[in-house]
C-alpha positions as CSV (number, residue, x, y, z in Angstrom):
1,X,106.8,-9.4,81.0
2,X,106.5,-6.1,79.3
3,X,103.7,-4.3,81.2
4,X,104.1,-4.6,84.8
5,X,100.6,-5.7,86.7
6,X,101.4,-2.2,88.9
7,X,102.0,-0.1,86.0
8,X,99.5,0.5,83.2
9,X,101.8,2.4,80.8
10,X,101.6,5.6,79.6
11,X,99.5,4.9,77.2
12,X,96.4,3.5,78.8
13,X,96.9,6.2,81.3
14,X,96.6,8.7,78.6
15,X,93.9,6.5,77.1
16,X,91.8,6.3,80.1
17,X,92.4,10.1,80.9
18,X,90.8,10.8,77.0
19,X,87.8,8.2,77.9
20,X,87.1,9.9,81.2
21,X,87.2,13.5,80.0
22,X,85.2,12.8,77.0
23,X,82.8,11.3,79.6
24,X,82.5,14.4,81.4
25,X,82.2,16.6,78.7
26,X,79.4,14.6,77.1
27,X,77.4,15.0,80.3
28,X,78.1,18.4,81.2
29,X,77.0,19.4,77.1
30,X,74.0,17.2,77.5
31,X,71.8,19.9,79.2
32,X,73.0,22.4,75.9
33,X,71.7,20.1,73.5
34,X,75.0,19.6,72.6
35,X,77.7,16.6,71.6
36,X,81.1,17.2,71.9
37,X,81.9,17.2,68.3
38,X,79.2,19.4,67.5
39,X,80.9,21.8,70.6
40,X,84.3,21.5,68.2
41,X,82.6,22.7,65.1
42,X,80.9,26.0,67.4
43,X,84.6,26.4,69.1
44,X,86.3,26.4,65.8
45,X,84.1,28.6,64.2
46,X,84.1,30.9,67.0
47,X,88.0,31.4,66.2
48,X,87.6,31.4,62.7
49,X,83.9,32.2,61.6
50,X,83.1,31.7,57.9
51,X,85.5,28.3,57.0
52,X,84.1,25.7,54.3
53,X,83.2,22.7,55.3
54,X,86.9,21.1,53.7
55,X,88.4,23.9,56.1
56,X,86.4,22.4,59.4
57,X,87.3,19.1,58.4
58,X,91.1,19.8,58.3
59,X,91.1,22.2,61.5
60,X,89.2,19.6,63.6
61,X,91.0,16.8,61.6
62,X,88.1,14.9,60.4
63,X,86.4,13.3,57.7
64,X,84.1,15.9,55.1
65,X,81.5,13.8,55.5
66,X,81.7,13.3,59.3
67,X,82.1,17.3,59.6
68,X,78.7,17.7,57.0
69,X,77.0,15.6,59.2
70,X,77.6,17.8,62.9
71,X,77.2,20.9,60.7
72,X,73.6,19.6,59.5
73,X,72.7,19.2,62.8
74,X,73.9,22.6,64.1
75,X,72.2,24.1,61.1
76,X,69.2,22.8,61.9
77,X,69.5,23.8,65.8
78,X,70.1,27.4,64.2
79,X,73.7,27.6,65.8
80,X,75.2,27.9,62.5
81,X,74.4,29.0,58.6
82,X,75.4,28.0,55.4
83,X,76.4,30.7,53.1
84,X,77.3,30.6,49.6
85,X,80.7,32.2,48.0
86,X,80.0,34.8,45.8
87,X,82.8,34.7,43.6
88,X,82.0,30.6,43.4
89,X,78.8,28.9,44.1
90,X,79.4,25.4,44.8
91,X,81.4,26.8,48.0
92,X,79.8,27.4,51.2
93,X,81.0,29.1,53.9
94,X,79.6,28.2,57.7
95,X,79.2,30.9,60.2
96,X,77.8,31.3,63.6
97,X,74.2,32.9,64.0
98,X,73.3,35.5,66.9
99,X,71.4,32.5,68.3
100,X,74.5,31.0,68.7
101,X,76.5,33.7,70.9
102,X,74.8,33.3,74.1
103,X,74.9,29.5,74.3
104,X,78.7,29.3,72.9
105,X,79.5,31.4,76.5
106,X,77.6,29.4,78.5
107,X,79.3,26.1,76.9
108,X,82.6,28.1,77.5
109,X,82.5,28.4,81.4
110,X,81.3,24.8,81.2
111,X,84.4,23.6,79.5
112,X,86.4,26.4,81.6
113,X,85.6,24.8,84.8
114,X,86.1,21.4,83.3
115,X,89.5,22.5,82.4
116,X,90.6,23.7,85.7
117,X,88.8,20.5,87.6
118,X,91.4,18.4,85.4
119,X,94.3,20.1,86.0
120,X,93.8,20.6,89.6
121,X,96.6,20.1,91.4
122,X,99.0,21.3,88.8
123,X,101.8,23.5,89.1
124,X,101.2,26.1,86.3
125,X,105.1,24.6,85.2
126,X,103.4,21.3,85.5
127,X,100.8,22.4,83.0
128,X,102.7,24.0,80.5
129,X,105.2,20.5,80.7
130,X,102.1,18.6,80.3
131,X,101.1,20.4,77.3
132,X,104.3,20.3,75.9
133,X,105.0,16.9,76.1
134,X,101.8,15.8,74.9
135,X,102.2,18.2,72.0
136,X,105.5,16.3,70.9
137,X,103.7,12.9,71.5
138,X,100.9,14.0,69.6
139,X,103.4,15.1,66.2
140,X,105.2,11.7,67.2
141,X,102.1,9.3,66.3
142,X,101.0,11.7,63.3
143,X,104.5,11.2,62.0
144,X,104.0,7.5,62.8
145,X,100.7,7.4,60.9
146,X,102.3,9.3,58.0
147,X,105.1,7.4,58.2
148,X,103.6,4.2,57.9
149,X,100.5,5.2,55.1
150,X,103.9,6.1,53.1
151,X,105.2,2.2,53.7
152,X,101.6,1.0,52.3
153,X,101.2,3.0,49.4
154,X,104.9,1.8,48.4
155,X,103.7,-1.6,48.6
């Protein structure tokens, strides 16, 4: 048998680790009027005010039209504005409003704290090897992906 009854795998572990913290992050945004992809697009911005919607998509690695939607709905909470290009019109840049500031440090303890529940117990080493290695399984299934959307367009 492959997968021992006693031993989920690494990658249900990491799975169920993903479901659990997207779990608790859902409920701790919840009082914010927050999702957590709408807390991406604020956190992103918030490093890098003023990207295009194509930008957003790329940085949080999702779909233009998924990332249109979440910024629609932060628009219309007044987190975030839509501003046109000067030297092009058809391109808008999104930036954060004053309104925004106060709830994005609120948000940011939240997450803070979740943070250091999660890795409680952790050797700082311990972190940083955590981090590391899920960084290099992280390039390994994006080269995977690649990888394999190369074999189907070959086809």
């Amino acid at each position: 048998m492959i997968i021992q009854e006693d031993d989920k795998g690494l990658g249900f572990l990491l799975g169920d680790a993903a479901r659990l913290l997207r779990k608790v992050i859902d409920r701790r945004l919840q009082p914010f009027g927050l999702t957590r992809a709408q807390w991406a697009v604020l956190a992103m911005l918030v490093r890098r005010d003023g990207l295009s919607q194509s930008e957003l998509a790329e940085a949080l690695e999702i779909e233009k039209s998924t990332v249109g939607r979440l910024i629609d709905h932060v628009e219309a909470s007044g987190l975030v504005e839509r501003r046109p290009l000067a030297s092009d019109r058809r391109l808008w840049r999104v930036h954060l409003t004053e309104r925004a500031r106060p709830l994005i440090a609120q948000v940011t303890e939240v997450i803070l704290a979740t943070r250091t529940e999660m890795l409680n117990g952790l050797t700082a080493e311990q972190q940083h090897g955590l981090s590391d290695g899920l960084v290099a399984v992280k390039s390994n299934l994006a080269a995977a992906l690649d990888a394999e959307a190369r074999k189907l367009a070959a086809s």
